[in-house]
Short mmCIF file of the C-alpha atoms (twelve columns), coordinates in Angstrom:
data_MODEL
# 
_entry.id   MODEL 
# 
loop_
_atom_site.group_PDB 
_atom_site.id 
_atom_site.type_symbol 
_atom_site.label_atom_id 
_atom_site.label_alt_id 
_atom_site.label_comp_id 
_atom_site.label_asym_id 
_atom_site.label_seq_id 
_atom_site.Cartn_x 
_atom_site.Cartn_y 
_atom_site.Cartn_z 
_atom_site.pdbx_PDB_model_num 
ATOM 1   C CA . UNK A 1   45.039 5.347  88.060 1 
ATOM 2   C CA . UNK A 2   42.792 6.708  85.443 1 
ATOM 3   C CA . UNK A 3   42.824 5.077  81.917 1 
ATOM 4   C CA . UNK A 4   40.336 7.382  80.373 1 
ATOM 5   C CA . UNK A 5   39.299 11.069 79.647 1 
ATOM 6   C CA . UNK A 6   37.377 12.151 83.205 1 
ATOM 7   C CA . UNK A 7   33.828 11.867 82.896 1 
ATOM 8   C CA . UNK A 8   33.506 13.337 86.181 1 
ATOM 9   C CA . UNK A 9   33.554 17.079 85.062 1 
ATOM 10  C CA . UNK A 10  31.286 16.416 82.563 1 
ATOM 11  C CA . UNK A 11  28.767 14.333 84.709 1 
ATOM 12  C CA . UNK A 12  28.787 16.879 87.357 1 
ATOM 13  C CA . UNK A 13  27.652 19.535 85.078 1 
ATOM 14  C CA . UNK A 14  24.925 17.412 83.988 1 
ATOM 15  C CA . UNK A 15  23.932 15.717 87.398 1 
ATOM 16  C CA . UNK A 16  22.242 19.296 88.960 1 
ATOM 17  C CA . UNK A 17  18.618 19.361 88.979 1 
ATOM 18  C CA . UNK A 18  18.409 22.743 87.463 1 
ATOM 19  C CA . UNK A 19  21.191 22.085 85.252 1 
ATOM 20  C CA . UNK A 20  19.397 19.336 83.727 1 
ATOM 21  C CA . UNK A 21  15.814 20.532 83.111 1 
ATOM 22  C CA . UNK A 22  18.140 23.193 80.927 1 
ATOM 23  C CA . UNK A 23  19.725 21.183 78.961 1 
ATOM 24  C CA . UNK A 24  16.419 18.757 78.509 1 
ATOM 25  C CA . UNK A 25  14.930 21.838 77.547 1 
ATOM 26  C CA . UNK A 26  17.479 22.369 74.727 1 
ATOM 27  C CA . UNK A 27  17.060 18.841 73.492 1 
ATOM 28  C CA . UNK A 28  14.222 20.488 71.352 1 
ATOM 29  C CA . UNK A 29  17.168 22.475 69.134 1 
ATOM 30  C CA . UNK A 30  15.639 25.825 69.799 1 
ATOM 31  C CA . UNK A 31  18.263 28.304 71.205 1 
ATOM 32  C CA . UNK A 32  16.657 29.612 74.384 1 
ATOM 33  C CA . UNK A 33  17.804 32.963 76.822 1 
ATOM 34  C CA . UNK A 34  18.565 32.922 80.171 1 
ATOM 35  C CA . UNK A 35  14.892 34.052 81.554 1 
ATOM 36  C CA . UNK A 36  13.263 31.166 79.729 1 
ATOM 37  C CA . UNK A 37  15.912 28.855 80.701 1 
ATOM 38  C CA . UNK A 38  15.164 29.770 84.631 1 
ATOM 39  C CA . UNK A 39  11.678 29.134 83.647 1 
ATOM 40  C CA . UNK A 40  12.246 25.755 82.926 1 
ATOM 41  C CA . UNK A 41  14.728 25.240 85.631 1 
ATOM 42  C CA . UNK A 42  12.614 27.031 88.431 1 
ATOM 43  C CA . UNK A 43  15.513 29.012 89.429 1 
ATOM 44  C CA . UNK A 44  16.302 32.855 89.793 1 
ATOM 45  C CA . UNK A 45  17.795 34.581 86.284 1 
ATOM 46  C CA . UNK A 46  20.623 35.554 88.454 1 
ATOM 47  C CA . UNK A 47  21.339 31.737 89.808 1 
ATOM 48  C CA . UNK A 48  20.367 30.533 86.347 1 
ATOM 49  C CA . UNK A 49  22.985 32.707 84.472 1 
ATOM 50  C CA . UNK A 50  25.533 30.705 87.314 1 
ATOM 51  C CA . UNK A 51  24.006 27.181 86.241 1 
ATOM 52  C CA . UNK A 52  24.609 27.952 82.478 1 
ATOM 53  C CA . UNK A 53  28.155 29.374 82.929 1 
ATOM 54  C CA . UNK A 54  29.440 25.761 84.678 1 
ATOM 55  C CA . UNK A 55  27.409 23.934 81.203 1 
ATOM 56  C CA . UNK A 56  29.336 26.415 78.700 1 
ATOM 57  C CA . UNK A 57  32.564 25.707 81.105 1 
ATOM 58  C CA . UNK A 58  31.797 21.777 80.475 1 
ATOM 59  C CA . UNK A 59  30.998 22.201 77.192 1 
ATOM 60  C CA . UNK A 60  28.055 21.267 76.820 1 
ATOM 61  C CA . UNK A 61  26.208 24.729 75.840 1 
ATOM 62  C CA . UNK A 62  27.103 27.595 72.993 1 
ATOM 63  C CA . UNK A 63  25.630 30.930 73.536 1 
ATOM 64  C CA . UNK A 64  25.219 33.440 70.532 1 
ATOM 65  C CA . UNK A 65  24.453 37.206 71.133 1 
ATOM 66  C CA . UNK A 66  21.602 39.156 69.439 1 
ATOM 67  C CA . UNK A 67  21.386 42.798 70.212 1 
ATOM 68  C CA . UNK A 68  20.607 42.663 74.620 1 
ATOM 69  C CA . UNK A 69  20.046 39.117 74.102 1 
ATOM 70  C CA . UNK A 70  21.856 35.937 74.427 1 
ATOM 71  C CA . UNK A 71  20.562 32.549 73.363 1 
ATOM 72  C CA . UNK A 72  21.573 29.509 74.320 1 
ATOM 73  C CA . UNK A 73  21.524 26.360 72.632 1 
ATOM 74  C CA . UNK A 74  23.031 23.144 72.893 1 
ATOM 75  C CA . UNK A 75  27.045 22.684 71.706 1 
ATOM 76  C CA . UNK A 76  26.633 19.985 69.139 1 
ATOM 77  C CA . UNK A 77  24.241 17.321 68.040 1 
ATOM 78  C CA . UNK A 78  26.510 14.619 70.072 1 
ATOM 79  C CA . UNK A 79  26.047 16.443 73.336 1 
ATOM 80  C CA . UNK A 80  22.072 15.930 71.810 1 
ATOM 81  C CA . UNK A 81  22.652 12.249 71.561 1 
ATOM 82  C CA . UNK A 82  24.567 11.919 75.067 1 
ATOM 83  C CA . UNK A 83  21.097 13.860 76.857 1 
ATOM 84  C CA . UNK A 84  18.896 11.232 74.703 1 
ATOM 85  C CA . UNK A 85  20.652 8.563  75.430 1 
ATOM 86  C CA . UNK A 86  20.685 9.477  79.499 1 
ATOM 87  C CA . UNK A 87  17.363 10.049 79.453 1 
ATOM 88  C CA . UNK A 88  17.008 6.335  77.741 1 
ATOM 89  C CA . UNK A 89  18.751 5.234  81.009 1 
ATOM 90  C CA . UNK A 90  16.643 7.573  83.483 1 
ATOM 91  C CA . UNK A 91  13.518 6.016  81.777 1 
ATOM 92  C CA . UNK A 92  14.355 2.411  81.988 1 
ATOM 93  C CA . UNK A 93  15.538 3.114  85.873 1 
ATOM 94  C CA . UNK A 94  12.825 5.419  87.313 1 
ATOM 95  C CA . UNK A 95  10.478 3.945  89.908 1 
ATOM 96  C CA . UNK A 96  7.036  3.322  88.001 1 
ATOM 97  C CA . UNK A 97  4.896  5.606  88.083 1 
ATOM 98  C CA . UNK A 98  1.313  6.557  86.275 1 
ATOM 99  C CA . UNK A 99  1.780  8.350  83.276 1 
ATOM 100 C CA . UNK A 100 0.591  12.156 83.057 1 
ATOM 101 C CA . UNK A 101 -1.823 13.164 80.695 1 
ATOM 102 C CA . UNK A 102 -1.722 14.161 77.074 1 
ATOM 103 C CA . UNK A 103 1.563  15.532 76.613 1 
ATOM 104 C CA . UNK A 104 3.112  12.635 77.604 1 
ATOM 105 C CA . UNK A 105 2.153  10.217 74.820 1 
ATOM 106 C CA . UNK A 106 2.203  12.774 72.044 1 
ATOM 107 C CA . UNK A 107 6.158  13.105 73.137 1 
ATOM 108 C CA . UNK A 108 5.838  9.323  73.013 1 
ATOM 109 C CA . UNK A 109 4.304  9.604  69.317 1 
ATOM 110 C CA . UNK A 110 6.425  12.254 67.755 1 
ATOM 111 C CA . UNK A 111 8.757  14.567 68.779 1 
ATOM 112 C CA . UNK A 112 11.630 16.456 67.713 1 
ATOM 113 C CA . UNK A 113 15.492 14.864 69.040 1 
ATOM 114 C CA . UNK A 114 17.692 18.256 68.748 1 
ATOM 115 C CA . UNK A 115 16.933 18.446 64.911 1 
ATOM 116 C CA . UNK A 116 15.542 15.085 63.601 1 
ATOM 117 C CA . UNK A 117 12.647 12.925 64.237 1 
ATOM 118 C CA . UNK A 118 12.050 10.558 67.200 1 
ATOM 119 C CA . UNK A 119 9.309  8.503  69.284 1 
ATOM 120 C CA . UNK A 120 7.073  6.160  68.072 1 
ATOM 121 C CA . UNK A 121 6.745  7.612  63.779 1 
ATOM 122 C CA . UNK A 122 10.708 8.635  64.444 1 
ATOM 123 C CA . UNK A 123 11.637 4.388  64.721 1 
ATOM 124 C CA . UNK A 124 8.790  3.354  62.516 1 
ATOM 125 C CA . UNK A 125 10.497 5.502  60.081 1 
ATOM 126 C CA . UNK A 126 14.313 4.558  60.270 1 
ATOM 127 C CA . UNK A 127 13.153 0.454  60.673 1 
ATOM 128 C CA . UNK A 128 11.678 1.494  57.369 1 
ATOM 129 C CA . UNK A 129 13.999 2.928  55.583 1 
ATOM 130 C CA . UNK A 130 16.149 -0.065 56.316 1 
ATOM 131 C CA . UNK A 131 13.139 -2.931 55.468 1 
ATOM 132 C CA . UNK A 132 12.689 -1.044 52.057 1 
ATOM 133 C CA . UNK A 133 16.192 -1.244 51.795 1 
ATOM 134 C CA . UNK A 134 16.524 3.007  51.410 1 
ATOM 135 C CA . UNK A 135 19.621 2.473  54.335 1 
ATOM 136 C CA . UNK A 136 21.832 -0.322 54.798 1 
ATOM 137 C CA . UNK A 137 22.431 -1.387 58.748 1 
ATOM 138 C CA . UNK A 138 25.472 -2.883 59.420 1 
ATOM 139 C CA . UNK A 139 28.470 -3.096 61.460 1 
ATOM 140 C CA . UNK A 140 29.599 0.295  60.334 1 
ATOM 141 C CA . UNK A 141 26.970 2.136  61.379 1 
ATOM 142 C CA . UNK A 142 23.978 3.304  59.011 1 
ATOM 143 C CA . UNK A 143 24.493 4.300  55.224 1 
ATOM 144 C CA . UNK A 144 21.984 4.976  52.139 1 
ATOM 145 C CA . UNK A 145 21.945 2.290  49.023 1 
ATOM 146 C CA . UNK A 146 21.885 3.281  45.648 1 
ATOM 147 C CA . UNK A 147 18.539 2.920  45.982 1 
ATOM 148 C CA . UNK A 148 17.832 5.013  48.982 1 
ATOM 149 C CA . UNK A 149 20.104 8.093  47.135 1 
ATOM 150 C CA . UNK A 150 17.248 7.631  44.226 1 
ATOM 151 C CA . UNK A 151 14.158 7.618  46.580 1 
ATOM 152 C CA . UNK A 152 15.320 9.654  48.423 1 
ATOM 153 C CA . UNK A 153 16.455 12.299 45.888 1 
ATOM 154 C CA . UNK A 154 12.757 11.865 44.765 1 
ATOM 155 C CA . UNK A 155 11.679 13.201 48.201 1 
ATOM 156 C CA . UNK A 156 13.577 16.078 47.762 1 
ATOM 157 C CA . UNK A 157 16.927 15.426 50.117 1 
ATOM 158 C CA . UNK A 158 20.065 15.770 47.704 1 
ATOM 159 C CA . UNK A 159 22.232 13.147 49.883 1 
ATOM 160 C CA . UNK A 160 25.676 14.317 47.601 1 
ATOM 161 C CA . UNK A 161 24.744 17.758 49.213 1 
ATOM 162 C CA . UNK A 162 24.546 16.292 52.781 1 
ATOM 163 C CA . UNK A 163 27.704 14.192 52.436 1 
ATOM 164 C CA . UNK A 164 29.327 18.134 52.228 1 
ATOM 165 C CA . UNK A 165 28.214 18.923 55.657 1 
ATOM 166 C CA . UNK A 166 30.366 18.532 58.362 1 
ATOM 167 C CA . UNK A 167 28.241 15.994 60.314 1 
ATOM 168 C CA . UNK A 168 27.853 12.459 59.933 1 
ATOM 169 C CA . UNK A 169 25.127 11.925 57.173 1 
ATOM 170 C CA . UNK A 170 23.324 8.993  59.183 1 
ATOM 171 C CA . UNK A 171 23.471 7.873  62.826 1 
ATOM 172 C CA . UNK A 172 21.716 5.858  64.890 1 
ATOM 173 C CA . UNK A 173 19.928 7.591  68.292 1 
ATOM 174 C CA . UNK A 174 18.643 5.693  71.003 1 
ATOM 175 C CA . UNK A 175 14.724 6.513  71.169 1 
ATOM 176 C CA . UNK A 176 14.469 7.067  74.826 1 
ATOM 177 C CA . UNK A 177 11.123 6.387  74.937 1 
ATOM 178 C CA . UNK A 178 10.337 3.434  72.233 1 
ATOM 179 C CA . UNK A 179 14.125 2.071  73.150 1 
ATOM 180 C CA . UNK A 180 14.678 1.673  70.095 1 
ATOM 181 C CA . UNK A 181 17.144 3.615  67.299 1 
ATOM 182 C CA . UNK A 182 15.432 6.457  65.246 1 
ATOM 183 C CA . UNK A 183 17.689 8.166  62.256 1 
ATOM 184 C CA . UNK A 184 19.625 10.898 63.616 1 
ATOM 185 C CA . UNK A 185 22.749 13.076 61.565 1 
ATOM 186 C CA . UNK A 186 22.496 15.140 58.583 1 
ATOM 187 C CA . UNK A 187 19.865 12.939 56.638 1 
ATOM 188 C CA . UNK A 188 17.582 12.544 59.995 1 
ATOM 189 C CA . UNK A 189 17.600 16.219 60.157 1 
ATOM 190 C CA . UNK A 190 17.189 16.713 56.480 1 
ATOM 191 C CA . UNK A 191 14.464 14.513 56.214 1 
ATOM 192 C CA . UNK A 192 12.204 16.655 58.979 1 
ATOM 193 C CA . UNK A 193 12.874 19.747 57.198 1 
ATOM 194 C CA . UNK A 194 11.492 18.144 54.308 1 
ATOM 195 C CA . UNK A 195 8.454  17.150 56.588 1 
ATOM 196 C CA . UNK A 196 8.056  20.941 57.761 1 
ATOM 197 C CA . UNK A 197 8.566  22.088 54.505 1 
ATOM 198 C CA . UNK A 198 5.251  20.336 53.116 1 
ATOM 199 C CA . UNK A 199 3.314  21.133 55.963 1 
ATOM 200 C CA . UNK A 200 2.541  17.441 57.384 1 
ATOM 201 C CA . UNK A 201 3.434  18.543 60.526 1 
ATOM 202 C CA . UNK A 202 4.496  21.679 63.212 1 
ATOM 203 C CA . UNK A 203 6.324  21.896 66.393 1 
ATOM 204 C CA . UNK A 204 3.981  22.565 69.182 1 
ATOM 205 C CA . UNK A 205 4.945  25.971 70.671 1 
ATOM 206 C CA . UNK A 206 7.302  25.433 73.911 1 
ATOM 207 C CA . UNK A 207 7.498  21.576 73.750 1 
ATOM 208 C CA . UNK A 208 9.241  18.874 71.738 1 
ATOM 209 C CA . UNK A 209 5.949  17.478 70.788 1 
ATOM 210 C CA . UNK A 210 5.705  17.151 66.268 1 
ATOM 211 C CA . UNK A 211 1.838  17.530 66.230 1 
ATOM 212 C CA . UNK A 212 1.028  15.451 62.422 1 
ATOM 213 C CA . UNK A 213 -2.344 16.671 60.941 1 
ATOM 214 C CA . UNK A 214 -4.064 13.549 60.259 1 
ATOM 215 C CA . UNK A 215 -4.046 14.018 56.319 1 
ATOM 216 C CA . UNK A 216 0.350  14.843 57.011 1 
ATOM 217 C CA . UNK A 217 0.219  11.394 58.856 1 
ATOM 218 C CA . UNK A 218 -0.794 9.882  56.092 1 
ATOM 219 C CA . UNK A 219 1.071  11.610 53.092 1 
ATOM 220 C CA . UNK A 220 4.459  10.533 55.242 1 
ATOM 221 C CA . UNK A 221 3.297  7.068  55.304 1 
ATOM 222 C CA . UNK A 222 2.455  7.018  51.546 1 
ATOM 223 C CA . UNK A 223 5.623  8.451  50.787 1 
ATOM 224 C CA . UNK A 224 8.566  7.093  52.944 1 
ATOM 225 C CA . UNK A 225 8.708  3.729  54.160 1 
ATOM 226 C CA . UNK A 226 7.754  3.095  57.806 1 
ATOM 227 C CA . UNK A 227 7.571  0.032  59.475 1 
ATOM 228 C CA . UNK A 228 4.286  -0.877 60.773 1 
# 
């Protein structure tokens, strides 16, 4: 007898090939059409439209329409989380193999999780945020001090405005690639606007990859507190 919700329906959706590189390909946050979700399933449009009706059916995918076009985009930022976390998993359990070139450790370095930082600066920065003691870790999750709402009120994130949203304001993500946590929720998010915003860093066109300019590498580091 079943004790729980069915994760069956929801796994199956996931578990297709195609299905998958779509929804890895929305990790990113960017709401993408049908055509340039075949692309990065290697399917048909016509068998890709199919593939992204069973994901809205599960759940797991919104669409909005603009004008001829429809863009799809991930349902929520836990769905986001459940796809990191998986691919945590799918790291840890793959066969080894040699690593690819370049793109591969820039994902490793920095990249964009759905709408906050991750990989290597993405850790760095959450580990610290709690050294400095900006966020308290404990067994209730992730929450900012008094002194984190004044730093980080410096930086230019108004956290009373964030506890408004309707999202957590800090959670904890499971780096799939450093294994570690990185800061996800509304203050994860908030905090790479702010790093867009100053022009530190861009998203590389069609990838997840946060490309840092060498003198933005260095202003982040002299202004929020990253473990080394």
């Amino acid at each position: 007898m079943q004790s729980g919700p069915s994760i069956a329906h929801i796994a199956a959706a996931i578990g297709d090939p195609a299905r998958a590189n779509m929804l890895t390909a929305l990790t990113g946050g960017t709401a993408l059409t049908a055509s340039e979700l075949a692309l990065e399933a290697g399917v048909a449009k016509q068998t890709a439209s199919s593939h992204l009706a069973r994901l809205s059916d599960a759940g797991l995918v919104a669409v909005e329409k603009q004008g001829r076009h429809h863009y799809y985009r991930l349902a929520d930022a836990e769905v986001a989380r459940l796809l990191e976390n998986l691919m945590g998993v799918a790291a840890r359990r793959a066969p080894a193999r040699v690593r690819p070139g370049p793109k591969e450790p820039a994902l490793r370095h920095a990249r964009v999780c759905y709408d906050h930082l991750a990989g290597d600066l993405g850790v760095a920065l959450l580990d610290g945020l709690i050294e400095a003691k900006w966020i308290k870790a404990d067994d209730a999750g992730l929450a900012p001090t008094r002194l984190g709402v004044e730093k980080l009120g410096a930086f230019g994130v108004d956290i009373t405005e964030l506890r408004g949203l309707k999202r957590p304001l800090c959670r904890a993500c499971l780096d799939w690639s450093v294994r570690r946590n990185h800061l996800a929720g509304a203050l994860g998010a908030a905090l790479l606007t702010q790093i867009y915003a100053r022009g530190w860093a861009r998203r590389r066109r069609q990838s997840r990859v946060v490309e840092f300019s060498p003198t933005g590498e260095s202003a982040l580091k002299r202004a929020l507190p990253l473990a080394r």
